[in-house]
MINU-898933 format. One line per 8 residues: their letters; for each residue x, y negated, z of C-alpha. Coordinates in Angstrom, 1 decimal. Each point is the difference from the previous one (the first is absolute). Example, Ala and Ser with C-alpha at 12.3 -4.5 7.8 and 13.67 -1.06 7.14 Angstrom:
BEGIN
AS> 12.3 4.5 7.8  1.4 -3.4 -0.7;
This chain:
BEGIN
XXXXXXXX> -55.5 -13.5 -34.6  -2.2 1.8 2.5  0.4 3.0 1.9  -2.5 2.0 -1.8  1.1 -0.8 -3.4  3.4 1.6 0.9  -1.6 3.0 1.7  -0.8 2.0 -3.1;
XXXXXXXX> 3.8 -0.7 -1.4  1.3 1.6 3.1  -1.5 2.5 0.4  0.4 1.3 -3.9  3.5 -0.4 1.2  0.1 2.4 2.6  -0.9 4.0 -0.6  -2.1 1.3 2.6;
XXXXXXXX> 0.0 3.4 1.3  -3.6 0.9 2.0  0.7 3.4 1.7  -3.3 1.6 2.3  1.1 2.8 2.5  -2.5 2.3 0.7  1.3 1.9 3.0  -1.0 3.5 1.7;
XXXXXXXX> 1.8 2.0 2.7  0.8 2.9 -2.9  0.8 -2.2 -2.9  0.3 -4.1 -1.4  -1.7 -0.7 -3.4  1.5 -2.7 -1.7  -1.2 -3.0 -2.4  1.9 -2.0 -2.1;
XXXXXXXX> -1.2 -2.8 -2.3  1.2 -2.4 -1.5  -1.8 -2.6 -3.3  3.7 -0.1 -1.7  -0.2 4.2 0.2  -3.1 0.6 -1.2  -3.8 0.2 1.3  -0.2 3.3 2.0;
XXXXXXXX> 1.4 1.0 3.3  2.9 2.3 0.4  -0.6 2.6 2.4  2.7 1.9 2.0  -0.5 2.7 3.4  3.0 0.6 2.0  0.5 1.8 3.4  -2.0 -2.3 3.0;
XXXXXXXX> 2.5 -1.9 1.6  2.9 0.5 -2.6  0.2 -4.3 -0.5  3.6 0.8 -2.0  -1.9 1.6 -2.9  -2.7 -2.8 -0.1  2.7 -2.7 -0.2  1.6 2.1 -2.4;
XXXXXXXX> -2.8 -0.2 -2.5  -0.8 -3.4 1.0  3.5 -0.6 -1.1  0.0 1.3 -3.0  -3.4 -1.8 -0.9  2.0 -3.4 0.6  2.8 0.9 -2.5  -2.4 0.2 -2.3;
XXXXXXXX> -1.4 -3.3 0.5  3.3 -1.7 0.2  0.9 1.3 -3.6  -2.8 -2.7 -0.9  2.3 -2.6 0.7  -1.9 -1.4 3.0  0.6 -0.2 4.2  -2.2 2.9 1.7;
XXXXXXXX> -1.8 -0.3 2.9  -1.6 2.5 1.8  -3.0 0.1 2.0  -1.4 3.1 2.0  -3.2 1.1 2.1  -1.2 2.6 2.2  -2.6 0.9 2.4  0.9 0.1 3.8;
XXXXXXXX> -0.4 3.7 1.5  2.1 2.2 1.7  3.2 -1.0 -1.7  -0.1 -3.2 1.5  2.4 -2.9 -0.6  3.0 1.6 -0.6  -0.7 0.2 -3.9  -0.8 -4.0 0.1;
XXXXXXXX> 3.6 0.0 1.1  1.7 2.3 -1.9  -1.3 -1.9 -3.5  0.5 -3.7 1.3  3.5 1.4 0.9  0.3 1.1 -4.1  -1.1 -3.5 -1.2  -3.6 0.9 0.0;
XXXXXXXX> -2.8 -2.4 0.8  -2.3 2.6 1.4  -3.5 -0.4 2.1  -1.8 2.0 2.0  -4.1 0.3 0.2  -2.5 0.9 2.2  -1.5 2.7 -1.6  -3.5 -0.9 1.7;
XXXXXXXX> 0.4 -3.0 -2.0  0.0 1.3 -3.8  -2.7 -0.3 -1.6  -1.9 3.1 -1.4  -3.2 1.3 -2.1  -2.9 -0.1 2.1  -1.7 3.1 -2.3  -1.4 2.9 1.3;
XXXXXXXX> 2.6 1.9 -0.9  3.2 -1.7 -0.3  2.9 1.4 -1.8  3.2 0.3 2.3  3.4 1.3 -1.3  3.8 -0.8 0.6  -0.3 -1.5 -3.7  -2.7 -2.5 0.4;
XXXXXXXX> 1.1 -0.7 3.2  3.2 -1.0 -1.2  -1.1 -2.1 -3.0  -2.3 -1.8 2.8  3.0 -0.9 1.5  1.8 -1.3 -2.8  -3.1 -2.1 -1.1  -0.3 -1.4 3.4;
XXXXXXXX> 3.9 -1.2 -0.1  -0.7 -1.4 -3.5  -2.8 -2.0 1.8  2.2 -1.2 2.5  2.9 -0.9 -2.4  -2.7 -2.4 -1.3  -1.2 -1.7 2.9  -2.9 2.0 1.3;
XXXXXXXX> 1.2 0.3 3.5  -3.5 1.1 0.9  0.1 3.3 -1.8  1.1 1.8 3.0  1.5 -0.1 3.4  3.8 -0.3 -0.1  1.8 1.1 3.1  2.2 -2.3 2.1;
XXXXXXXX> 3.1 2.3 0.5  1.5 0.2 2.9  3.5 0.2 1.0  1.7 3.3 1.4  0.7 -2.3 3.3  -3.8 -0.9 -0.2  -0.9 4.0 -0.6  2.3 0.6 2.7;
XXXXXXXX> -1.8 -1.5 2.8  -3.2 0.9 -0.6  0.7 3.8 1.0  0.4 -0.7 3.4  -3.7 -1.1 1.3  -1.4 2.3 -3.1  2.1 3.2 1.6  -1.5 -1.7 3.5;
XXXXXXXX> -3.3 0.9 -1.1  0.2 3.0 -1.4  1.4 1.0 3.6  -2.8 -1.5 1.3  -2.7 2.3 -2.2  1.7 3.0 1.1  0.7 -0.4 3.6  -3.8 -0.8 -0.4;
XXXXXXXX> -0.6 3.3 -1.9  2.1 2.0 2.4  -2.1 -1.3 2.9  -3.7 1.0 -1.6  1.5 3.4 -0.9  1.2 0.7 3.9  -3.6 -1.7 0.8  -1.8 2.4 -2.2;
XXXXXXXX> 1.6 2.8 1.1  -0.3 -0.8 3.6  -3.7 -0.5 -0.5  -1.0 3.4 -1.7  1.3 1.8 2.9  -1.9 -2.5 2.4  2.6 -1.8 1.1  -0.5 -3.8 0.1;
XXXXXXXX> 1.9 -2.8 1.8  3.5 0.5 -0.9  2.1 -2.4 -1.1  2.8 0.9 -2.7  2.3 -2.5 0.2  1.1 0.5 4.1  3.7 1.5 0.2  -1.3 2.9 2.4;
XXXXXXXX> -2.5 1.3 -2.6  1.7 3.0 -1.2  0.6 1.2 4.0  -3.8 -0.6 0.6  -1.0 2.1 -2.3  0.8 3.0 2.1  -2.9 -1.7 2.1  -2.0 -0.1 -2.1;
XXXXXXXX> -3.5 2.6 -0.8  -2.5 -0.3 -2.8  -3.5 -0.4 0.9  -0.8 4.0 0.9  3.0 -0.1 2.6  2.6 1.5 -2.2  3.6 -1.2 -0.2  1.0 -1.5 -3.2;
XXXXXXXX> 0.8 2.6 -2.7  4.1 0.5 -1.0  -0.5 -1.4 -3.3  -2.2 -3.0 0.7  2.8 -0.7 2.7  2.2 0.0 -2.3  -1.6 -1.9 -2.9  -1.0 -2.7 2.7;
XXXXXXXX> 3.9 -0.4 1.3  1.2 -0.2 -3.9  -3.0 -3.0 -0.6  1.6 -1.6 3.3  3.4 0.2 -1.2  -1.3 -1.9 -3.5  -1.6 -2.7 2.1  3.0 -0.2 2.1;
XXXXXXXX> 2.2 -0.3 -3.2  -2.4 -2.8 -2.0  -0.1 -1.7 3.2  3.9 -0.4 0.4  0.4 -1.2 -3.6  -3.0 -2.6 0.0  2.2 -1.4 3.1  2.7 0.0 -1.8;
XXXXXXXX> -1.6 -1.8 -2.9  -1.3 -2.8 2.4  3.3 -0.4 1.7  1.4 -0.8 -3.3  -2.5 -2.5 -0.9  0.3 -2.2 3.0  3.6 0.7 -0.1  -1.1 -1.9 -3.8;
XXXXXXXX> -1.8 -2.5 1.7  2.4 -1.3 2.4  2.9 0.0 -2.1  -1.9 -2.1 -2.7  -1.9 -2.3 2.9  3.5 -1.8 0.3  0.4 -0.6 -4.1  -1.2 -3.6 -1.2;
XXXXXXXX> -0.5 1.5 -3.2  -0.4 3.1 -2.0  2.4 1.1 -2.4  -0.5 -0.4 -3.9  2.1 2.5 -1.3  -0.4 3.8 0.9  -1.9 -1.1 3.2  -3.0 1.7 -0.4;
XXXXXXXX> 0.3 1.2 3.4  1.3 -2.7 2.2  -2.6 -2.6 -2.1  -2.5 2.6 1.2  1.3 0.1 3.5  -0.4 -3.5 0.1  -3.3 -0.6 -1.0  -1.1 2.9 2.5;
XXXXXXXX> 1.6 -2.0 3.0  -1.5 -2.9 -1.3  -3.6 1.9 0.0  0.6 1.9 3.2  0.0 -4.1 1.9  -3.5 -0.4 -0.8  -2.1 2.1 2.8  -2.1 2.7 -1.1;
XXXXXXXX> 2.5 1.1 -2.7  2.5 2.5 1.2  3.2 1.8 -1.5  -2.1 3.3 -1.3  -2.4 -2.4 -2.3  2.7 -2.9 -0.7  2.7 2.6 -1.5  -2.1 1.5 -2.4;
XXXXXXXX> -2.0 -3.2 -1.0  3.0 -1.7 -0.6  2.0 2.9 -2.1  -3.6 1.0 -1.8  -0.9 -3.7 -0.6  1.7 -3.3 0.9  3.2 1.2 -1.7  -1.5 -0.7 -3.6;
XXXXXXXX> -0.3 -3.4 -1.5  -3.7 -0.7 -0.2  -0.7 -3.9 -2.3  -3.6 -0.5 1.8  -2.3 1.2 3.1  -2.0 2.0 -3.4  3.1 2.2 -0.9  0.3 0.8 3.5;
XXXXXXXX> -3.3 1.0 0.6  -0.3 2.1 -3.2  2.8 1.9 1.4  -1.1 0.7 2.8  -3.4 1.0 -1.7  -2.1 -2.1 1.8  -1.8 -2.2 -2.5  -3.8 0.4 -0.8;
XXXXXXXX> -0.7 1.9 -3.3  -3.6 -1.7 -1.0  -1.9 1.7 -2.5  -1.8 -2.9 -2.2  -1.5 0.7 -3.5  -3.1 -1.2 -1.4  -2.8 0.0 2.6  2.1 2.9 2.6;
XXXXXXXX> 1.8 -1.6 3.0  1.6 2.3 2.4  2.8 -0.1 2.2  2.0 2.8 -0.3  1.9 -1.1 3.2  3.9 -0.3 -0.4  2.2 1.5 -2.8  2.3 2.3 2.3;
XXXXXXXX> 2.2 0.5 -3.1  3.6 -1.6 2.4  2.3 2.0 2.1  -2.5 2.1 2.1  2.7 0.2 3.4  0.0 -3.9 -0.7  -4.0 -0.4 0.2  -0.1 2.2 2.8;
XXXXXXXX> 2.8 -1.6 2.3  -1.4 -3.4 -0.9  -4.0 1.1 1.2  1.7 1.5 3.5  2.0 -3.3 0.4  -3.4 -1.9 -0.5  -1.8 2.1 3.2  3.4 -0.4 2.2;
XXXXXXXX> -0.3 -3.4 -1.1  -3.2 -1.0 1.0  0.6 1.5 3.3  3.7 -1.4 0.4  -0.7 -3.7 -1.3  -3.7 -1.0 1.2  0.8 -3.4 -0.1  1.3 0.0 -3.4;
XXXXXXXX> -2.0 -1.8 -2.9  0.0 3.4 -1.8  -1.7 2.0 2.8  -2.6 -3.3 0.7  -1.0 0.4 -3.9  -0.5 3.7 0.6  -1.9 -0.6 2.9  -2.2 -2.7 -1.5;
XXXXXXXX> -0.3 2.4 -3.4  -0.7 3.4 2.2  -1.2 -0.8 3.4  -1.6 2.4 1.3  -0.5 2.3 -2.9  0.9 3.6 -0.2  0.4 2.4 -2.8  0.6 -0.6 -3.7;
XXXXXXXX> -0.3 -3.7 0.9  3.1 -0.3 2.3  1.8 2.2 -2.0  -0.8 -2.4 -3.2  1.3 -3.1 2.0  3.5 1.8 1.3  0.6 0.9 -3.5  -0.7 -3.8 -0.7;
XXXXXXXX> 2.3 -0.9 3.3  2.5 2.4 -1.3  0.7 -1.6 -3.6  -0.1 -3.8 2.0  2.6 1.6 2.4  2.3 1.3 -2.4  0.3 -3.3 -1.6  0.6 -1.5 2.8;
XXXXXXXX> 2.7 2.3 1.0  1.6 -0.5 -3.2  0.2 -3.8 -0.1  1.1 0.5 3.5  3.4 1.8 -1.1  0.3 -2.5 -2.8  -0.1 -3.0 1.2  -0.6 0.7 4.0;
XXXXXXXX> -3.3 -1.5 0.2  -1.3 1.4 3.1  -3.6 1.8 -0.6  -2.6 -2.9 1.4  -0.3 0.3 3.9  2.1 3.6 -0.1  2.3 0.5 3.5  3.1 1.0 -0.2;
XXXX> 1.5 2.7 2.2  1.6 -1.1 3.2  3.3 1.7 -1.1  0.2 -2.4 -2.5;
């Protein structure tokens, strides 16, 4: 007898419980549904964050359904947002199946006035899992979860540049001040700065005022102090690096960061790619299990998003709907590349595409070079296929 002849037997043997949370910092609306319970959806609000109360009624929904005689399963969903992954955890942990959406990815009215509430939010939801309980993987974007390992280790090059914005933002404020009392040519990040501003006279021949003094000393001291921990943040990385260089293989298991470690060194051989761009392209990116070149673009959000019905034709130019650090990252490494690896087939075809074009055009073909590159960089840590005509750093 076939498989799909013995589908609809099983599954009127098993009592399914669909629960939708609908989640806000202040409170959690909850769904229940079930076809042995009835047609409508339960509703239930508890505190944001209290997770004991929603198992509780979840619990309590099941007991119901297993007085029908039948084996329950239960299935969950929920949008991503600021309560992250911990949730997903949390319910797998209770014998949920649960998934998590990207919440770009739901589709909605596209009226003039479309009608939003917590309630038809949360029956969207649960129609959505119904959909995917049936097949139609397409009906939204379900999130790849990652481990707590895998959470872990991207902190470290995002803290990075968050350091990096504010030393930046610290500088322009001591430059602006500077400048509206005429001073120009100083440079903030010098150790003597503070002494030197004794020196120092705005642009009528005054000394600097007390409290500019002082407001300039405490934006020193800031730079100083983002300076010291973006050091220490890159010492830890090669410290990464080096230790993983001498691994043949990454861990399975609760690896996330050595397997990330080691695909960094393995990056960091091929010149033009250093630790600051192969740490976070490797605990962004490569970490994740991609099937084809397509999934990996589409991550990256670097596919074209045409435009084609009945006689309009317009390229809307690519979808940018990935990991935004990721698609940034990858369009830097595409300039260093080109620079880095002349002789390498990738910077030839840019060459030949751009020559000597400037503007919108060579910005076009990196983009281009950029989603080529990344798929080259990933069969490269897959199977070690070596980029066509890249060099390899002498250290290597």
């Amino acid at each position: 007898m076939s498989t799909s002849a013995l589908a609809p037997a099983a599954q009127d043997e098993i009592a399914t419980l669909f629960v939708g949370f609908e989640l806000s910092k202040a409170t959690w609306l909850i769904g229940l549904y079930s076809p042995q319970l009835g047609k409508t959806i339960s509703r239930y609000k508890v505190d944001g964050g209290d997770v004991d109360a929603a198992l509780q009624r979840i619990t309590v929904a099941r007991l119901r359904l297993e007085k029908l005689g039948k084996p329950v399963r239960v299935v969950s969903i929920y949008e991503a947002g600021y309560d992250g992954f911990w949730l997903h955890r949390r319910l797998t942990a209770a014998g949920i199946e649960n998934r998590v959406v990207d919440a770009a990815s739901i589709p909605v009215e596209r009226r003039s006035r479309r009608r939003k509430t917590d309630r038809i939010d949360l029956e969207l939801l649960i129609r959505m899992l119904l959909a995917l309980e049936r097949g139609e993987t397409r009906i939204c974007r379900v999130i790849q979860v990652p481990t707590p390992a895998e959470e872990d280790a991207k902190r470290q090059h995002r803290e990075r540049a968050v350091l990096v914005k504010e030393k930046t933002a610290h500088t322009n404020r001591i430059g602006g001040i500077l400048m509206a009392l005429g001073i120009r040519g100083v440079n903030p990040h010098r150790r003597d700065f503070v002494q030197r501003l004794d020196g120092l006279v705005t642009g009528t021949g005054e000394p600097l005022p007390a409290h500019t003094k002082q407001a300039l000393a405490r934006e020193h001291e800031r730079i100083t102090l983002t300076e010291r921990q973006i050091k220490d943040i890159e010492r830890a990385q090669a410290s990464a690096i080096k230790a993983a260089a001498t691994l043949q293989s990454a861990r399975e298991e609760g690896g996330a960061t050595e397997r990330g470690g080691a695909q960094a060194a393995a990056l960091v051989r091929l010149k033009g790619i250093g630790q600051i761009s192969g740490v976070p392209l490797c605990r962004e990116v490569f970490y994740r299990h991609f099937n084809n070149r397509r999934e990996l673009a589409s991550y990256f959000g670097l596919p074209p998003s045409p435009y084609n019905s009945g006689s309009m034709r317009v390229d809307q130019g690519i979808s940018k709907a990935g990991n935004p650090r990721a698609r940034r990252l990858a369009i830097e490494i595409a300039w260093l590349w080109i620079r880095h690896q002349p002789n390498s087939a990738l910077s030839k075809w840019f060459v030949q595409r751009a020559g000597v074009a400037k503007g919108r055009i060579r910005r076009i073909a990196i983009v281009a070079l950029a989603r080529k590159l990344m798929v080259a960089l990933w069969r490269y840590l897959e199977t070690g296929l070596i980029p066509e005509g890249a060099v390899m750093n002498a250290a290597s």
